[in-house]
C-alpha positions in Angstrom: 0.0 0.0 0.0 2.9 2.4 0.5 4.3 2.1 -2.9 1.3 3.6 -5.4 1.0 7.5 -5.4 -3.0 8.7 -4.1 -5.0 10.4 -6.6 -8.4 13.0 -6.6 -10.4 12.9 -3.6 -7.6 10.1 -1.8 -5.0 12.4 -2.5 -6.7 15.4 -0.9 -7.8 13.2 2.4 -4.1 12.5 2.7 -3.0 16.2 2.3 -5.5 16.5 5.1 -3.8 13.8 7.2 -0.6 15.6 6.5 -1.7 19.2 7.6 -2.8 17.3 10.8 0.7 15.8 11.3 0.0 12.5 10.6 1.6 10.2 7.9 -0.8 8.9 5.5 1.0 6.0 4.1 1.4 4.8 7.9 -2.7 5.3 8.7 -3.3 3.8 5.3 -5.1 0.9 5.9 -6.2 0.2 1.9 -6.7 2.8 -1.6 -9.6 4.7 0.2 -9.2 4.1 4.3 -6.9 5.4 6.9 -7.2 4.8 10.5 -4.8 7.4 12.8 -5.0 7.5 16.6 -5.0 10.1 19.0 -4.9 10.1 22.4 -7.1 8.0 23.5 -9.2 8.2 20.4 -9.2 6.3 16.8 -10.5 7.9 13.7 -11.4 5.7 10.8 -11.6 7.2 7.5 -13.6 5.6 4.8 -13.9 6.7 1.5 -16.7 5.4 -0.9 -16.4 6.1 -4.3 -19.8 4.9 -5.6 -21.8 7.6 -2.9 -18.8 9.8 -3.5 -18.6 10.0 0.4 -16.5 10.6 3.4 -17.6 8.9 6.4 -14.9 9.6 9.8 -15.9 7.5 12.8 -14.4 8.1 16.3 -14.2 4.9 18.4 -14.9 6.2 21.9 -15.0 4.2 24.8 -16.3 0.5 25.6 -19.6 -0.1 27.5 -19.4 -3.7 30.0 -21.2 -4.3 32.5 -20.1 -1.8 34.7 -21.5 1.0 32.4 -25.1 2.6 33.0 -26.1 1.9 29.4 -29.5 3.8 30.1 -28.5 7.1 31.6 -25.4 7.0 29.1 -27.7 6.4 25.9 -30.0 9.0 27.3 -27.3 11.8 27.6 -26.0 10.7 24.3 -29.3 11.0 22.2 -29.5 14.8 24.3 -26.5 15.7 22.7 -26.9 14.3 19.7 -30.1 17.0 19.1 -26.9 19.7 19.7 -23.8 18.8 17.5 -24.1 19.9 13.7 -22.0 17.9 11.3 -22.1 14.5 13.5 -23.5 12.5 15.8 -23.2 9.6 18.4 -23.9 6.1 17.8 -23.6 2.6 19.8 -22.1 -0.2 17.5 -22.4 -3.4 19.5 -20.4 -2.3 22.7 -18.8 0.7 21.1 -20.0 4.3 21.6 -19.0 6.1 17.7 -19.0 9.9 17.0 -19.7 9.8 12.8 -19.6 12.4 10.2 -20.2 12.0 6.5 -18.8 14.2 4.0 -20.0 14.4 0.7 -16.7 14.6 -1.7 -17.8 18.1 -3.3 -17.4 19.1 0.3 -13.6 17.8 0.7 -10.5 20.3 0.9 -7.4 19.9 2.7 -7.4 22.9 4.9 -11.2 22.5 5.7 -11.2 18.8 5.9 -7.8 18.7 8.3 -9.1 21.0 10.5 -13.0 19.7 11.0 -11.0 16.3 11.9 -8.8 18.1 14.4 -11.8 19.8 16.0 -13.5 16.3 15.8 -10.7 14.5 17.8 -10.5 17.6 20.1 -14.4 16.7 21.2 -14.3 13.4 21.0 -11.3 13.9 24.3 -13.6 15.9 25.9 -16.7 13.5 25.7 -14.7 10.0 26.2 -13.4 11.4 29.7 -17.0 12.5 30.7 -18.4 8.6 29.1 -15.7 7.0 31.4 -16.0 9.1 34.3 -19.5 9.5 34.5 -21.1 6.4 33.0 -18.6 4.3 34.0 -17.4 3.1 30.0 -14.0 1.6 29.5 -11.7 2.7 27.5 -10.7 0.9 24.3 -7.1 1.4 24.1 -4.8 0.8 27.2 -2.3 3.7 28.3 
């Protein structure tokens, strides 16, 4: 994967990726997907080419046992009616922040920074999901 040269919309995520500090031949995971971690977050880029789409997911935190699933769900659909752009989801144990981008939509500049503001959230809300609700994190420190 490291040894072909991106092109259109691929090239431009990985500009992004760049801009951010990150290397995208490292994060990429295949032609259109990148994973990169930060902190204590993962982003997972996906780019489909038939819906000419940009979907980022943030793996958050872990629910187990241990987690109030019903008071965390409930604070999660509350601020789901706030954010613009993206939203929480649950995917089996996994609490995900997503955001599509439509490709017409996807510049370098633009693009690194909405992901840098996304990872910069996504700290603040998977201390409060672990602290508060009593999630686990995914990744060990």
């Amino acid at each position: 994967l490291s040894t072909f040269q991106q092109e259109g919309i691929a090239r431009t995520i990985e500009n992004s990726l760049e801009l951010m500090g990150f290397d995208p031949v490292s994060a990429r995971l295949s032609r259109h997907a990148w994973t990169i971690r930060e902190g204590s977050a993962s982003l997972h880029l996906a780019y489909a080419e038939e819906q000419a789409t940009l979907c980022a997911e943030v793996h958050l935190v872990r629910m187990d046992g241990d987690t109030d699933r019903c008071e965390l769900m409930r604070f999660l659909l509350k601020e789901n009616r706030h954010l613009t752009g993206y939203g929480f989801s649950i995917q089996d144990d996994l609490v995900v922040v997503a955001l599509h981008i439509p490709a017409v939509f996807i510049r370098e500049e633009g693009t690194s920074a909405l992901f840098l503001n996304l990872l910069k959230e996504c700290d603040i809300y998977d201390n409060q999901l672990v602290n508060v609700f009593g999630a686990k994190w995914i990744y060990k420190f």
